[in-house]
MARGU-521982 format. One line per 10 residues: number of its first residue (from 0); for each residue x, y, z of N, C-alpha, C. Coordinates in pm, whole numbers, plus 50000, padded with zeros to 5 digits. Layout:
NUM) X Y Z X Y Z X Y Z; ...
//
This chain:
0) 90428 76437 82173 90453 76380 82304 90410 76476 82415; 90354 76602 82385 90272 76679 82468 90169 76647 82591; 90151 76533 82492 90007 76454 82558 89992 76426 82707; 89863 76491 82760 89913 76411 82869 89784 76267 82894; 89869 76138 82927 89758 76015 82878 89696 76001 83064; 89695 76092 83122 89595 76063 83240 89513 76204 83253; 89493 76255 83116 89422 76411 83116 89274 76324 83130; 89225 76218 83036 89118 76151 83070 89043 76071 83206; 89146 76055 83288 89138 75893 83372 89148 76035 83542; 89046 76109 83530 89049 76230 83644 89071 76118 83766
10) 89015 75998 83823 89035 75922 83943 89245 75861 83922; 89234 75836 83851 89392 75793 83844 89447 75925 83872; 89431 76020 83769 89559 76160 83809 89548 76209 83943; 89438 76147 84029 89382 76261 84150 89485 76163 84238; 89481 75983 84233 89602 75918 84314 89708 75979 84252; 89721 75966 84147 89893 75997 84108 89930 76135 84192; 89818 76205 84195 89917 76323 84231 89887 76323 84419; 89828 76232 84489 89861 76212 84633 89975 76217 84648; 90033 76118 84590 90192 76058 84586 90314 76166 84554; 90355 76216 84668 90523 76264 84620 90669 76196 84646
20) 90705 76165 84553 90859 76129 84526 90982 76184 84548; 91065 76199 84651 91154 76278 84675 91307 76146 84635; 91387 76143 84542 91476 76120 84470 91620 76150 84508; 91665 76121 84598 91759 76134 84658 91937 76137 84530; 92000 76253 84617 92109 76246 84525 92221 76159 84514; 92231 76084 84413 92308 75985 84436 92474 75996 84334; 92570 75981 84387 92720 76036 84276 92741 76013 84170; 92700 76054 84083 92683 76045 83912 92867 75906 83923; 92970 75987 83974 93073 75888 83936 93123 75819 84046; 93104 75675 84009 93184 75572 84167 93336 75644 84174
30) 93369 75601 84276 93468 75615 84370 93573 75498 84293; 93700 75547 84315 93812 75487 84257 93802 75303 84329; 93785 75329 84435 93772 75205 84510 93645 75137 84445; 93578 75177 84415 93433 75091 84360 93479 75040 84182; 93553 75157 84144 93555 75148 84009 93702 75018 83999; 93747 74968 84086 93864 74901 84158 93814 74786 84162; 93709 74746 84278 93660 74636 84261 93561 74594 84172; 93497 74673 84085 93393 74616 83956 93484 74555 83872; 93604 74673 83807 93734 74575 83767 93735 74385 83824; 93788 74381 83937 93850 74268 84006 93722 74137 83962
40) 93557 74254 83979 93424 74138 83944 93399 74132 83860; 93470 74168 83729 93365 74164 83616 93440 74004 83535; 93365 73972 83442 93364 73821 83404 93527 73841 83319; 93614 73727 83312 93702 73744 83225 93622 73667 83086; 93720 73750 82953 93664 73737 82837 93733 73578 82818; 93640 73470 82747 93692 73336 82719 93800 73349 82587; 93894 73283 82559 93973 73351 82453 93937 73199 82358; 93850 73092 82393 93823 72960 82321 93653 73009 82241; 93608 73076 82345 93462 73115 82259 93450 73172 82118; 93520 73258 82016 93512 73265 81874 93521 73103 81822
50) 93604 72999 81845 93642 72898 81832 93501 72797 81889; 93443 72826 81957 93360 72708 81985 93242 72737 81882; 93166 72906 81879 93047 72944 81827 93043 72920 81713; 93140 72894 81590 93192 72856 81487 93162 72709 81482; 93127 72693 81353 93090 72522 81325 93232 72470 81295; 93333 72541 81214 93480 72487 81170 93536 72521 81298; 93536 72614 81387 93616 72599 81502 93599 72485 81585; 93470 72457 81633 93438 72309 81674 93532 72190 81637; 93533 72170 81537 93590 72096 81467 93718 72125 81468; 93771 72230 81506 93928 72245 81498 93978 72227 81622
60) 93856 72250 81693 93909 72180 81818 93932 72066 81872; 93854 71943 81796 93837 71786 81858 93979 71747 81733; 94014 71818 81618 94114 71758 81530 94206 71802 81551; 94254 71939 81658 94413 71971 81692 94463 71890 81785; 94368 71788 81878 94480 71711 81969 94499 71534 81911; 94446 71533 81821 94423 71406 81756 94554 71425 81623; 94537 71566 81565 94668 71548 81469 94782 71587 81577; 94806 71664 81652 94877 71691 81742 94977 71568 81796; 94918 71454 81812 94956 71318 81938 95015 71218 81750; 94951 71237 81635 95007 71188 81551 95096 71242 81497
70) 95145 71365 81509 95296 71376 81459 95407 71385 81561; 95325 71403 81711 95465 71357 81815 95462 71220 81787; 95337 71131 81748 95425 70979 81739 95489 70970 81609; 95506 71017 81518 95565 71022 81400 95709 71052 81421; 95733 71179 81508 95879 71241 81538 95911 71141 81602; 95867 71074 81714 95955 70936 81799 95924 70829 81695; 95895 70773 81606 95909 70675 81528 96054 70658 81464; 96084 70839 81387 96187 70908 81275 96271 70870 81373; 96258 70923 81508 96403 70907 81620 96460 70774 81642; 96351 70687 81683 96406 70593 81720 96431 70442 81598
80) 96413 70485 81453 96460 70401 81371 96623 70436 81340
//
């Protein structure tokens, strides 16, 4: 990795080196207040997504409110005989 790949291309290295870059210092660590609100922005985690990406979770999802509604009508059937 020594190499240098504009040792050939003398018209390119002669622009490249017109050009100086001065890189300003910027705070390696945010500020409590920044690190505060990235908290407040960052996405909340879905707690249904393992459950959807899943082919049986899919499915456990359209059959928990369907068996769900058949054994509350089952319990008011037991009650009211």
């Amino acid at each position: 990795m020594n190499q240098d790949p504009f040792k050939k291309e003398q018209q390119l290295s002669r622009k490249l080196d017109e050009y100086h870059i001065e890189v300003p210092d910027f705070p390696i660590k945010p500020s409590r207040w920044g690190r505060f609100v990235h908290f407040l922005a960052s996405p909340a985690k879905d707690p249904i997504e393992p459950l959807i990406s899943a082919a049986d979770g899919f499915m456990l999802i359209k059959a928990v409110p369907i068996i769900g509604t058949a054994v509350i009508a089952i319990i008011q059937a037991l009650i009211l005989l």
